[in-house]
C-alpha positions in Angstrom: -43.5 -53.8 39.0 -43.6 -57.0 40.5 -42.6 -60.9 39.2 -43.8 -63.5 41.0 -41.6 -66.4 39.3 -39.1 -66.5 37.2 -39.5 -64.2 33.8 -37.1 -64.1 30.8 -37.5 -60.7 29.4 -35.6 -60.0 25.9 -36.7 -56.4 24.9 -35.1 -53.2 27.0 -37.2 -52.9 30.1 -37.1 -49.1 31.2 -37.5 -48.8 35.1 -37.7 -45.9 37.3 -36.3 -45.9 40.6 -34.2 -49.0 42.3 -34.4 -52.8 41.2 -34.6 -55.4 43.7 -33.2 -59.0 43.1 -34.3 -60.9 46.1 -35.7 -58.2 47.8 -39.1 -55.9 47.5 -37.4 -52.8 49.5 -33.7 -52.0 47.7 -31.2 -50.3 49.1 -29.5 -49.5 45.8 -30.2 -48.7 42.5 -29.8 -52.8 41.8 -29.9 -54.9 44.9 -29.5 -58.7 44.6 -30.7 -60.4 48.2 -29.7 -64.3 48.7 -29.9 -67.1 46.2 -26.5 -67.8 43.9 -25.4 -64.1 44.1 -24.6 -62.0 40.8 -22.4 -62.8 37.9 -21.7 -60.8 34.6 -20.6 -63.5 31.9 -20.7 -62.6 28.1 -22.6 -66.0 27.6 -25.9 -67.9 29.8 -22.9 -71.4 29.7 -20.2 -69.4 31.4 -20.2 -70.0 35.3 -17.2 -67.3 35.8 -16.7 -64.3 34.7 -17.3 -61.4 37.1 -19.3 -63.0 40.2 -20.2 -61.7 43.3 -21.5 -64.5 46.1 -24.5 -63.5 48.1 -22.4 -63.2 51.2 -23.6 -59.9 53.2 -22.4 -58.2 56.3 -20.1 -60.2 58.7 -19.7 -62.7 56.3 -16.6 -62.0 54.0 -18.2 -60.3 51.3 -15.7 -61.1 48.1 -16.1 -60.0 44.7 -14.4 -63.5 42.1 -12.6 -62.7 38.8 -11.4 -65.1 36.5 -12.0 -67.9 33.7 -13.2 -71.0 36.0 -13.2 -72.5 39.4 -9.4 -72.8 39.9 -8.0 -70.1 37.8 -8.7 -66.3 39.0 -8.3 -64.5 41.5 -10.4 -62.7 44.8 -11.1 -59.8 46.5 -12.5 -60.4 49.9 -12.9 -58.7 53.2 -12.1 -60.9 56.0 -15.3 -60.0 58.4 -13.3 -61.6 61.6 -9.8 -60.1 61.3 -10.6 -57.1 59.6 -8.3 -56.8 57.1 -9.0 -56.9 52.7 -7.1 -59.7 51.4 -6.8 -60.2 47.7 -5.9 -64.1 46.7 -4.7 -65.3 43.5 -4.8 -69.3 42.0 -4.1 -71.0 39.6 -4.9 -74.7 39.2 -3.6 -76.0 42.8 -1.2 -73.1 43.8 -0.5 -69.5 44.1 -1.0 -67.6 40.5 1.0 -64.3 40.0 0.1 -60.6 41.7 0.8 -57.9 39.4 -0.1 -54.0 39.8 0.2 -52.6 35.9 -0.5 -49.9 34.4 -1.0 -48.4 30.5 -3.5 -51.4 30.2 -1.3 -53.9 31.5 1.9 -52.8 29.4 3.8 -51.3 32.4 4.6 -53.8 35.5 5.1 -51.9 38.4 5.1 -54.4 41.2 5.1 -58.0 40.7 4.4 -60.8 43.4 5.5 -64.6 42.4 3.3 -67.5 44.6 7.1 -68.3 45.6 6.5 -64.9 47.7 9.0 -62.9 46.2 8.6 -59.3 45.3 9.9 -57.4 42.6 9.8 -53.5 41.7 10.9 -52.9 37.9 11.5 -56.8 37.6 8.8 -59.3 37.0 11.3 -62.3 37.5 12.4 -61.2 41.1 15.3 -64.0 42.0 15.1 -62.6 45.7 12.4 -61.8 48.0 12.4 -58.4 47.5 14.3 -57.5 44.4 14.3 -54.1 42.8 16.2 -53.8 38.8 15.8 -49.8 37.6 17.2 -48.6 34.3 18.4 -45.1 35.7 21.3 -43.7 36.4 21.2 -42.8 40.2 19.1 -45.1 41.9 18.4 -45.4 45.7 16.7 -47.3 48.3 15.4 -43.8 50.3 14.1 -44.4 54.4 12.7 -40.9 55.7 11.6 -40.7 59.4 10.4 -37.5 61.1 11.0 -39.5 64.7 14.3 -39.9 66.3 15.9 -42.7 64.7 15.9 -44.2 61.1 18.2 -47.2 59.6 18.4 -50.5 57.8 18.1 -53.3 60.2 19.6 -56.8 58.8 19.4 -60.0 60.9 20.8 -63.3 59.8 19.7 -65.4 63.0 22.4 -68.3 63.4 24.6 -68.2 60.2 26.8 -65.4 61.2 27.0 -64.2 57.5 25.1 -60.6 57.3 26.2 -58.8 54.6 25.6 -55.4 53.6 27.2 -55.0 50.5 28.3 -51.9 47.8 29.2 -53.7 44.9 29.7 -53.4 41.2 31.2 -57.2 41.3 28.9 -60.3 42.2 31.8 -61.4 44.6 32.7 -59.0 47.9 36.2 -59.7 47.5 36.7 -58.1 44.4 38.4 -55.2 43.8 36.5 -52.2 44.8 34.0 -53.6 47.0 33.0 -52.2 50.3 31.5 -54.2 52.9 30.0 -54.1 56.4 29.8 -57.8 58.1 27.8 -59.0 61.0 30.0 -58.4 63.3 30.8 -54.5 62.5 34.1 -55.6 60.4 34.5 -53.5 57.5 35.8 -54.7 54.8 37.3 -52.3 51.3 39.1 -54.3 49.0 41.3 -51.2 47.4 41.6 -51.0 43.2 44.3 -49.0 42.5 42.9 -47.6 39.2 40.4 -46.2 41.5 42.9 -44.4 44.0 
């Protein structure tokens, strides 16, 4: 079956085989070729929704989500580096990344547009910040290779800190530090000896 302009068709339209958009010879069961690409909207007035650009092979193909222009987010692959990148925005900045689950009431990862990343927090204060409700809690590294540690640079301040703290200050009592410099540092409480 063949249109040769535009048709408006508002009864169910049974078809058998693969619908072409665009095209007489579809790849797929519906193939839309060219024009302003393909958008799922629940009215004819909404421009956003679900949209999908006509952008093919080699030229970042990208699937749009969200409620207009400057509020939603994109999946896209970048044809010339390779690589899937997935970019949220909000008015003129960054909106927030989430990965949920349970239909959105679990937050498993969150991402802020300030960059930071937090696991079991969606208010991470630090750049990667992870808050857990259990009881024993640990940041695991495996490696099957030779060598595996926890690499900390502070380039110019001389204040690298790896701290084991109950206390939001190293110096109180109980702490156990390790400073830049290989100094370590056990401030001694004596209820604990």
């Amino acid at each position: 079956m063949k249109f040769k302009s535009d048709v408006d068709v508002e009864a169910a339209l049974a078809v058998s085989g693969d619908v072409g958009v665009g095209t007489t010879a579809p790849l797929r069961k519906l193939h839309v070729v060219g024009g302003n690409g393909f958008a799922v909207n629940a009215s004819a007035s909404q421009y956003y929704g679900v949209y999908i650009p006509a952008l093919g092979e080699g030229a970042d193909p990208q699937i749009q989500v969200g409620d207009w222009h400057n509020a939603g987010s994109t999946i896209k692959w970048d044809s010339s580096a390779r690589s899937l990148n997935l970019d949220t925005q909000y008015s003129t900045g960054s909106g927030t990344f989430n990965i949920t689950g349970n239909d959105g009431a679990s937050t498993f990862l969150t991402v802020l547009p300030s960059g930071n990343v937090g696991i079991g927090t969606t208010a991470p204060s630090d750049p990667l910040h992870i808050s857990s409700g259990g009881t024993d809690d640990f940041i695991r590294i495996d490696n099957t290779d030779t060598f595996t540690g926890l690499w900390m640079n502070d380039s110019g301040t001389n204040n690298g800190w790896l701290v084991m703290s109950g206390y939001t200050n190293v110096a109180s009592s109980g702490d156990f530090a390790i400073r830049e410099y290989g100094c370590l540092l056990y401030t001694s409480d004596a209820a604990d000896e």
